[in-house]
C-alpha positions as CSV (number, residue, x, y, z in Angstrom):
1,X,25.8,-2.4,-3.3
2,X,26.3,-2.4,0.3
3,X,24.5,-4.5,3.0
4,X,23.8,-3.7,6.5
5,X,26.2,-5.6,9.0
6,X,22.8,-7.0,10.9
7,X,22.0,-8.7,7.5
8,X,19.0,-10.7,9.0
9,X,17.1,-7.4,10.1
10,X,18.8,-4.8,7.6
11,X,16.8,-2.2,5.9
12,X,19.0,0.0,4.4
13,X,17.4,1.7,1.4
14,X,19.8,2.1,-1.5
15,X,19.4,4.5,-4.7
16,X,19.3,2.8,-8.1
17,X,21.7,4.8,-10.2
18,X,18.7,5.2,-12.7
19,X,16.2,6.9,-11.1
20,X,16.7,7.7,-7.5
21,X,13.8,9.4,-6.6
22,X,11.2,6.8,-6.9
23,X,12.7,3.3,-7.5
24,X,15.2,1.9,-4.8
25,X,16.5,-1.3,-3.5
26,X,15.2,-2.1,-0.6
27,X,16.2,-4.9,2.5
28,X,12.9,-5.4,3.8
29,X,12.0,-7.3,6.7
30,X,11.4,-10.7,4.3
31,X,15.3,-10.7,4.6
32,X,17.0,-13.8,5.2
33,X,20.5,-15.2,6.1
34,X,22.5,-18.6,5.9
35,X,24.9,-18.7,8.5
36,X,27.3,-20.5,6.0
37,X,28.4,-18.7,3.0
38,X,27.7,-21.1,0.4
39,X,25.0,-22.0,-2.4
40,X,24.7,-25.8,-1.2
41,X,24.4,-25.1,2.5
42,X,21.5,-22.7,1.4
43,X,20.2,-26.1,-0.4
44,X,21.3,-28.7,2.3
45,X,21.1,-27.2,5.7
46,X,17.9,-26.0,5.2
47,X,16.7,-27.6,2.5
48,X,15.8,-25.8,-1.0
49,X,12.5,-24.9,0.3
50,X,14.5,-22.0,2.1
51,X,14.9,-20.4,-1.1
52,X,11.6,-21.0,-2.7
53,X,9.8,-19.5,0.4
54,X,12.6,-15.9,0.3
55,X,11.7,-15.5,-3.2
56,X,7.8,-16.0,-2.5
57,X,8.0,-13.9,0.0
58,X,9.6,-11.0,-2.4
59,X,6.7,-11.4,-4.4
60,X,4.1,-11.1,-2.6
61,X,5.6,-7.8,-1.2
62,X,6.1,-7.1,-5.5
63,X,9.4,-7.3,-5.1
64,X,12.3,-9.4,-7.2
65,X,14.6,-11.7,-5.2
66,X,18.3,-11.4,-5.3
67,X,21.0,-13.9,-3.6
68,X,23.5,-11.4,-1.8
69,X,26.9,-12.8,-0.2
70,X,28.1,-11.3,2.1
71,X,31.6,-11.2,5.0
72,X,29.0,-13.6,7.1
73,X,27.0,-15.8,5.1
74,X,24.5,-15.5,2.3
75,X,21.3,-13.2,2.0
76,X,18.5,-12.9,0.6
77,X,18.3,-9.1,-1.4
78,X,14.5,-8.1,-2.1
79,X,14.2,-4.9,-4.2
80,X,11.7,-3.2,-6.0
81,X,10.9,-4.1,-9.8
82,X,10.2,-1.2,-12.3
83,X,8.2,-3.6,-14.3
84,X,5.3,-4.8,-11.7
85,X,1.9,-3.0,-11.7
86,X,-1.2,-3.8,-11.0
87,X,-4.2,-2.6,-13.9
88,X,-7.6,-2.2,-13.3
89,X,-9.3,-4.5,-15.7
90,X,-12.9,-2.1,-16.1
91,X,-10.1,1.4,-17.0
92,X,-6.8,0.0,-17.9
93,X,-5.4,2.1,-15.4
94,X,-2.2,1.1,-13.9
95,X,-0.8,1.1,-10.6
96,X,2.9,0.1,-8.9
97,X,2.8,-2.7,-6.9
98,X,5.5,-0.9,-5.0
99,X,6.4,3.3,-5.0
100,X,7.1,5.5,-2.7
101,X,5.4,8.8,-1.8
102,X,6.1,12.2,0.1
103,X,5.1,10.2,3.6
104,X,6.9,6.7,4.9
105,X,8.6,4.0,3.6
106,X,8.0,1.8,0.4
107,X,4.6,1.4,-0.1
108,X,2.4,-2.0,-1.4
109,X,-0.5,-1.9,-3.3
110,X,-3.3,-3.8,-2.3
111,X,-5.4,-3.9,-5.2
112,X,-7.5,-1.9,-7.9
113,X,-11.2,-0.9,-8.6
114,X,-13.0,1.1,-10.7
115,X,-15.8,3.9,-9.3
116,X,-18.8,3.9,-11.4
117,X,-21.6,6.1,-11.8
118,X,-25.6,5.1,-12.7
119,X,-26.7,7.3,-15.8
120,X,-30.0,6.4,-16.9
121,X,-29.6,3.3,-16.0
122,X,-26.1,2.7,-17.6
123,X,-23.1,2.5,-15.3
124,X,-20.7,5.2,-16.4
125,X,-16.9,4.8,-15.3
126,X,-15.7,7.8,-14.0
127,X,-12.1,6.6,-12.1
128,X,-9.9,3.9,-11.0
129,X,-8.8,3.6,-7.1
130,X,-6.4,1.5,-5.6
131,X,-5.6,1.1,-1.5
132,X,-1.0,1.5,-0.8
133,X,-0.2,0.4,2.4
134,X,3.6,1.1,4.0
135,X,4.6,-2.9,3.6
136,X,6.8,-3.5,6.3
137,X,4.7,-2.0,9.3
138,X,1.6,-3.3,7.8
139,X,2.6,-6.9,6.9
140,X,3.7,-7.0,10.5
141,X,0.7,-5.7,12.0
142,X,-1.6,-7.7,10.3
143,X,0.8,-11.2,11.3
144,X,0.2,-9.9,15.3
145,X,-3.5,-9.6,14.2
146,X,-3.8,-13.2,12.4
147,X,-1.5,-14.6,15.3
148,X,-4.0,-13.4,17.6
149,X,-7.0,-15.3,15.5
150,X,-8.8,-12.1,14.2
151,X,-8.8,-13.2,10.7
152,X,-10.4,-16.9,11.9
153,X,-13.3,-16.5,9.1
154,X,-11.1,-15.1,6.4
155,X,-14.1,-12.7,5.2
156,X,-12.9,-9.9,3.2
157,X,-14.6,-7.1,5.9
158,X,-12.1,-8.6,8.5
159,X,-9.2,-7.6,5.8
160,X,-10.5,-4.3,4.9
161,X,-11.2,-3.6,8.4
162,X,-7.3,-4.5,9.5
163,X,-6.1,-2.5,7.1
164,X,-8.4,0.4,8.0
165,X,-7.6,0.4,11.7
166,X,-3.8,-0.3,11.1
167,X,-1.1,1.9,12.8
168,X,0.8,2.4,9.9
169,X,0.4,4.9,6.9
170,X,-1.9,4.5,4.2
171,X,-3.4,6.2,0.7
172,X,-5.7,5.6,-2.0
173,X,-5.1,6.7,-5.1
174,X,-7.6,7.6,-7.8
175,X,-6.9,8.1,-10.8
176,X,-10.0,10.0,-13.3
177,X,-11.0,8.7,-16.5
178,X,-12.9,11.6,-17.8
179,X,-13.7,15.1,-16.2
180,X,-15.4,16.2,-14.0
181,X,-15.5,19.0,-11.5
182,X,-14.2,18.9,-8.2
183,X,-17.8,19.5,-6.4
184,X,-18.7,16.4,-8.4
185,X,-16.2,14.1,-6.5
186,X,-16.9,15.7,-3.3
187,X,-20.8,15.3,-3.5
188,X,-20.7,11.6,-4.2
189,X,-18.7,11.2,-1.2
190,X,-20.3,13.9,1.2
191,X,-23.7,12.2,2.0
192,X,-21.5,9.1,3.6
193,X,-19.1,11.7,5.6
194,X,-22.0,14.4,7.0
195,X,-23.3,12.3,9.1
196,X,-20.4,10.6,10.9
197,X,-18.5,14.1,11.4
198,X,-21.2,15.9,12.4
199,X,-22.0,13.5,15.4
200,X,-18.7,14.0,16.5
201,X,-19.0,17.6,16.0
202,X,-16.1,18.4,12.4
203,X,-18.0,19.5,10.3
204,X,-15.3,22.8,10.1
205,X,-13.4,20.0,9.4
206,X,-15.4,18.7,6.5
207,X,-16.0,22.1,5.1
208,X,-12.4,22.6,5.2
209,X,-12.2,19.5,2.9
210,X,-14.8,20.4,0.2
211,X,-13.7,23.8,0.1
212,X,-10.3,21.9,-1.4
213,X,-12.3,21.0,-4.5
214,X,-14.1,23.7,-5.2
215,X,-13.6,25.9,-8.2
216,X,-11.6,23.1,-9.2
217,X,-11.5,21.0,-12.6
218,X,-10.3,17.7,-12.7
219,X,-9.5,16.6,-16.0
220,X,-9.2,13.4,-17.2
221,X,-5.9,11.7,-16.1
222,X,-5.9,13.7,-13.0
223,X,-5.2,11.6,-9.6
224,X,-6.3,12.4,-6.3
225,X,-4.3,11.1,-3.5
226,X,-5.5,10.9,0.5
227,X,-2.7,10.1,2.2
228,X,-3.9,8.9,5.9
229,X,-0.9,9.9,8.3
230,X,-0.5,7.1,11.5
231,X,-0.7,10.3,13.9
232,X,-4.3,11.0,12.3
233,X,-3.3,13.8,9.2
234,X,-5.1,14.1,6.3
235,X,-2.6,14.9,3.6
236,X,-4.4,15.7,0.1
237,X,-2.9,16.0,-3.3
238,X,-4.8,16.7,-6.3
239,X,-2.8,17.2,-9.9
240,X,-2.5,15.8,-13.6
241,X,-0.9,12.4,-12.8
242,X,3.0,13.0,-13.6
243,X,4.8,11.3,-16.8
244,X,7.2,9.4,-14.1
245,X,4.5,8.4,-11.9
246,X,7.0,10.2,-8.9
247,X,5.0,11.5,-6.5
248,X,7.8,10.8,-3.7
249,X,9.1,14.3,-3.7
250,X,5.5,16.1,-3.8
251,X,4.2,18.6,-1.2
252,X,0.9,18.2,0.7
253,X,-1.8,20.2,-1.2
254,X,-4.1,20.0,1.8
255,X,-3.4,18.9,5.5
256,X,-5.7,17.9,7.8
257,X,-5.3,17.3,11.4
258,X,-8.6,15.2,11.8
259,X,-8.7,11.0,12.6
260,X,-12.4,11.4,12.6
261,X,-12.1,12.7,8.8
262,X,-9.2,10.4,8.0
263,X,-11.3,7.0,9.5
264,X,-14.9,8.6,7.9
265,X,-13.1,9.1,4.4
266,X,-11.4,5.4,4.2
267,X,-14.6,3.8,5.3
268,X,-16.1,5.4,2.7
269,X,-14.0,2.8,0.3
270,X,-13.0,0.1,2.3
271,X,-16.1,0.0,4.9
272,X,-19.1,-2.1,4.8
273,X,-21.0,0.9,2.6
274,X,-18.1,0.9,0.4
275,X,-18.5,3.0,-2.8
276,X,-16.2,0.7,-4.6
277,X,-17.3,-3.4,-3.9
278,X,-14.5,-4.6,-6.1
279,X,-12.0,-2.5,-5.4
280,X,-12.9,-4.1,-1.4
281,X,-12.5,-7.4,-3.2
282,X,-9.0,-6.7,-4.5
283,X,-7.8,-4.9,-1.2
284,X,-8.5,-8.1,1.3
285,X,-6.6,-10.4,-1.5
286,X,-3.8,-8.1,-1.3
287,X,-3.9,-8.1,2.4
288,X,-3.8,-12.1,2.4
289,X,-1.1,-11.9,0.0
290,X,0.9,-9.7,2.5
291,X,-0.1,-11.6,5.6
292,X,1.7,-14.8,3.7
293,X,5.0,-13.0,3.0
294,X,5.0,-11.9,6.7
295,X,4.4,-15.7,7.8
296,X,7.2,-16.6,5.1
297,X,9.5,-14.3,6.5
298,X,9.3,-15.5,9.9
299,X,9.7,-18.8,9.2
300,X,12.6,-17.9,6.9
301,X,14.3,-16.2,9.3
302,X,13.7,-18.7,12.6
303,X,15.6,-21.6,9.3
304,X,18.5,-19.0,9.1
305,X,19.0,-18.1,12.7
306,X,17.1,-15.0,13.1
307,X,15.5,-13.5,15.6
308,X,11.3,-13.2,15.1
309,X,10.1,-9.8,16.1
């Protein structure tokens, strides 16, 4: 395994020999170096808390820490762990904390909820969700934002809201547990997307999106995944949910050049009307979380030497 000569800012991505196509070591931006190549001046110089803030700092990015030596000194290795997901409690549905998809880098999940559905008064589950954000770009944007005192009253709306206007790519995933037909999961959204798109005059837009589900039958285990492109794409995938999980190497089934659609559609989850209240719980804890790796990493890296960006 090979590191990047600029070990404190390296991001080479490197293919396991298992499976390449979906889980890779990674040098994230949580990376940090020891000018001295040795175990005790990792302990001494900067005390042991140097390592015990790296390795948190893996985690909460839901990755697994690894001590790297290297021609210059000692890093810190984060890479992915086939073994961390994140299950919806109310479906049992699991998610990676970490996977990669057709768009972007490696991407963080920021939680889990489950959609339900009144039925004569019974609440009916119909599918799990759960928010990915690309980490790197997104931890760093929302350090900027909590630098700049956005996040002073901690609510969860602040969090959701962050990672709804961030510049960086994002997708929720949901995942069906029973059928239903694709004019079904259209309708319960379309009533909260009419009227934003219509003021600002897309609703060929919006048609264009609900004639994607129609004729269609979703069976149970299907996923639907809205990928939200930075440049303001709608990229749509809707398909059993593969044996591997992979959907890195997947083509768009849709695409939509719309950030009115894109911004209308996430709202619909993560906005203040969401559809899924603890799934919004979940997805401001997981933004927390990566807000504290991103403060970890910079005071990691200002102990070894580096450079904060």
């Amino acid at each position: 395994m090979m590191l990047h000569r600029a070990c404190p800012t390296a991001r080479n991505i490197v293919a396991s020999s298992s499976r390449q196509r979906l889980h890779r070591s990674a040098l994230v931006d949580c990376t940090s170096h020891v000018k001295q190549p040795s175990r005790r001046c990792m302990h001494t110089q900067f005390g042991s808390s140097w390592w015990q803030q790296s390795k948190m700092a893996c985690k909460h990015l839901g990755l697994t820490t690894l001590a790297v030596a290297t021609g210059t000194g000692l890093a810190v290795q984060c890479m992915a762990s086939d073994s961390q997901t994140i299950t919806e409690k109310a479906t049992g549905v699991t998610f990676p904390q970490v996977t990669k998809f057709w768009q972007g880098e490696a991407y963080r999940c920021m939680g889990a909820g489950v959609r339900t559905k009144k039925v004569a008064f019974v609440g009916i589950k119909v599918y799990a969700v759960a928010l990915f954000v690309e980490a790197e770009p997104a931890a760093h944007e929302l350090g900027i934002r909590h630098r700049g005192g956005f996040f002073q009253d901690n609510s969860d709306d602040d969090y959701n809201l962050a990672l709804t206007d961030g510049a960086f790519n994002k997708l929720i995933q949901v995942q069906l547990v029973r059928k239903i037909e694709g004019e079904q999961f259209f309708g319960a959204i379309e009533e909260a997307l009419t009227p934003r798109l219509s003021v600002t005059g897309e609703m060929g837009t919006l048609n264009k999106f609900k004639q994607f589900f129609e004729g269609k039958s979703l069976e149970k285990g299907s996923d639907i995944l809205l990928l939200w492109k930075k440049e303001g794409v709608l990229e749509v995938v809707a398909k059993p949910h593969p044996s591997s999980g992979d959907y890195s190497q997947v083509q768009a089934d849709l695409k939509i050049d719309s950030p009115g659609l894109c911004r209308a559609l996430f709202e619909v989850y993560t906005g203040s009307n969401t559809v899924v209240p603890e799934a919004k719980k979940a997805w401001a804890e997981g933004a927390r979380q990566l807000l504290d790796s991103e403060e970890i990493r910079r005071s990691t890296r200002r102990a070894g030497g580096g450079k904060d960006q």
